[in-house]
C-alpha angles and dihedrals in degrees: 000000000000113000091231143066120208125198119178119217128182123174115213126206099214109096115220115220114217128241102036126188130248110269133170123202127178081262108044137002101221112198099205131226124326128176105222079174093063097035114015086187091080095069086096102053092067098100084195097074091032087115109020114084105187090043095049077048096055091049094043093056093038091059093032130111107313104354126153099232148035124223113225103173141016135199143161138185141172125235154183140246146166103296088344148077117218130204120208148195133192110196118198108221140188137168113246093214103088098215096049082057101055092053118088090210094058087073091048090051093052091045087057093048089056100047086055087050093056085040093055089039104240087118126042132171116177090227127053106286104244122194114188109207115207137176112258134202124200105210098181095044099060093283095298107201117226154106142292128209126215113193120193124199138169153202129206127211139149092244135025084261103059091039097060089040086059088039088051089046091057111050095064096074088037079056094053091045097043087049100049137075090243081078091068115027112143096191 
């Protein structure tokens, strides 16, 4: 075991407006926005966790009865790496709390919580946890300034297979840790 934990973090300056519409390009189909908050229902209707169990349970306890946060966007992707294959996930996140979103810190805070959860061991990702902070608008709510939170984890394998079983090992603990209030403590 390694003596240190190492979390990423990269702010970015262009602000995302939410919701955002459905658009296809040659390159990606983009889904657009749902509320599973609002309507757990929709959870079926991401084509992106059809298939993909641990990652439809995660969603469906982030956005579940008195959670922290609310998931905006999903996506994940194979790749590759020296004597290795990887499988990743990127998970949009926002505070519900209105006012947790609106504060920059907050981010920060919840950034920390997680590195302290990989130190102690309760969290893991195979590669360096990264969370991508941007800017967020929402449109519906009287154009509520905050911020969005993109978390990257991974799992490695030597095949597509075992890299989406390790993947799939991993996100349980991330569940518990999204879903609780240990994933935001502020003292």
């Amino acid at each position: 075991m390694s003596n240190y934990s190492e979390i990423r973090i990269q702010l970015e300056d262009r602000p995302l407006l939410l919701p955002y519409p459905a658009t296809e390009s040659s390159e990606e189909v983009n889904y657009g926005y749902k509320s599973i908050v609002s309507e757990p229902s929709l959870i079926d209707q991401i084509p992106e966790i059809a298939d993909e169990s641990a990652m439809r349970n995660l969603i469906a306890a982030i956005n579940g009865p008195n959670g922290i946060f609310e998931t905006i966007r999903v996506t994940h992707w194979f790749y590759d790496r020296p004597q290795r294959r990887g499988r990743a996930m990127a998970l949009g996140l926002i505070f519900r709390d209105r006012k947790l979103f609106s504060q920059y810190q907050n981010c920060i805070i919840f950034s920390g919580n997680i590195l302290n959860e990989i130190r102690v061991g309760s969290i893991v990702s195979d590669e360096a946890t990264f969370l991508q902070i941007q800017p967020c608008v929402l449109t519906e709510e009287s154009s509520a300034q905050g911020f969005v939170m993109d978390l990257y984890m991974s799992g490695f394998g030597d095949s597509d297979d075992s890299a989406r079983q390790r993947l799939d090992q991993i996100i349980p603990a991330w569940t518990d840790f999204l879903h609780s209030g240990q994933s935001f403590q502020t003292a």
